[in-house]
N, C-alpha and C positions, 0 to 999 in steps of 0.2 A: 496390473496387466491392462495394456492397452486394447480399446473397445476391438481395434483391426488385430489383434493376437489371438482376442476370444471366438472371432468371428473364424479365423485360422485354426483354431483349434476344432473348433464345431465341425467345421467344415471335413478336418481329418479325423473325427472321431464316424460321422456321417458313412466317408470313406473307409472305414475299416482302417485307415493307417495312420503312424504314428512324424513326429517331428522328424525323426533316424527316415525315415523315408522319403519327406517331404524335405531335409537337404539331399539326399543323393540326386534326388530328382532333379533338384536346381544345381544342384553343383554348388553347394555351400559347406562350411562345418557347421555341425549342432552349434555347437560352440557359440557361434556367431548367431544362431535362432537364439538360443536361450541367454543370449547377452541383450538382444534386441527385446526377449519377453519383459527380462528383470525390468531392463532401463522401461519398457511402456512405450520403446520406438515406436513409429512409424517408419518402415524400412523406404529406401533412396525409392523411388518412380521403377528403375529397369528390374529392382529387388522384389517390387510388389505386383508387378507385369509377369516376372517367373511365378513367380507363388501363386498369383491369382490361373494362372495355363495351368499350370499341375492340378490344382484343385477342381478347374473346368468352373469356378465363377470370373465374375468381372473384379478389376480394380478396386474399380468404384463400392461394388459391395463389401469387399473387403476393409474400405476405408470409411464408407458411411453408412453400411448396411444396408444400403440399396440400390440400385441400378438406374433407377429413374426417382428426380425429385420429388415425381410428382407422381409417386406408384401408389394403383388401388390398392383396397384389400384384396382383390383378386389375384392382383400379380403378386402378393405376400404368400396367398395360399396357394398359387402356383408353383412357387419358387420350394415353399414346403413341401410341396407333393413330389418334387423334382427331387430334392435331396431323401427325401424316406424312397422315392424308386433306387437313387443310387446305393443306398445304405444297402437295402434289402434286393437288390437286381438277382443274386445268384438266385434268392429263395423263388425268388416268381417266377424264374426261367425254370426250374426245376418243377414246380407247379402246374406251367403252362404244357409241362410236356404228361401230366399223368392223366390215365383215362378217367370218363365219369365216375366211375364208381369210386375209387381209390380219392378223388378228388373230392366226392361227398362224406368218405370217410375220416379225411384229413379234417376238411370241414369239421366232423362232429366230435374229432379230439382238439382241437383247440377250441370250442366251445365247451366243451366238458372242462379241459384244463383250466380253462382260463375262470372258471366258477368254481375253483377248489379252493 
């Protein structure tokens, strides 16, 4: 599998969805993804322009893994912190809205869980 398939897949794993999603969205068939995975394409320019809008990165990362040539580590952990907010968006919105107390409760069971 090609680096820009893995980088596609991350990115809808990230997203909560799957390939079935990410052609309806472009208006493709599976088919045609999973012909693109096997072979290790690089899909046509206007092919990796939709895929890269559906997913909300750039081309470029899709193609080289990053946006800029010349990107720090910061814009890497950026970019990281950007996809774990998208992965996890519903859980924080849901979080954001519960009172203190319930909030420092939630707190002391995933502390507790997370040490079993």
């Amino acid at each position: 599998m090609s680096d820009f398939w893995k980088r596609v897949e991350e990115e809808l794993d990230y997203l909560g969805k799957n390939k079935t999603y990410l052609a309806r969205k472009c208006g493709f068939s599976l088919t045609n993804i999973g012909k693109g995975i096997k072979l290790g394409s690089i899909p046509s320019a206007d092919t990796a322009v939709k895929i890269a809008a559906v997913l909300g990165v750039s081309v470029e990362y899709l193609v080289n893994g990053t946006n800029n040539p010349n990107s720090s580590k910061n814009h890497e952990e950026e970019q990281n912190q950007l996809r774990l907010y998208r992965k996890h968006s519903e859980i924080i919105k849901k979080c954001e809205e519960l009172s203190p107390e319930k909030e420092k409760l939630l707190v002391d069971f995933i502390s507790n869980f997370s040490n079993l």
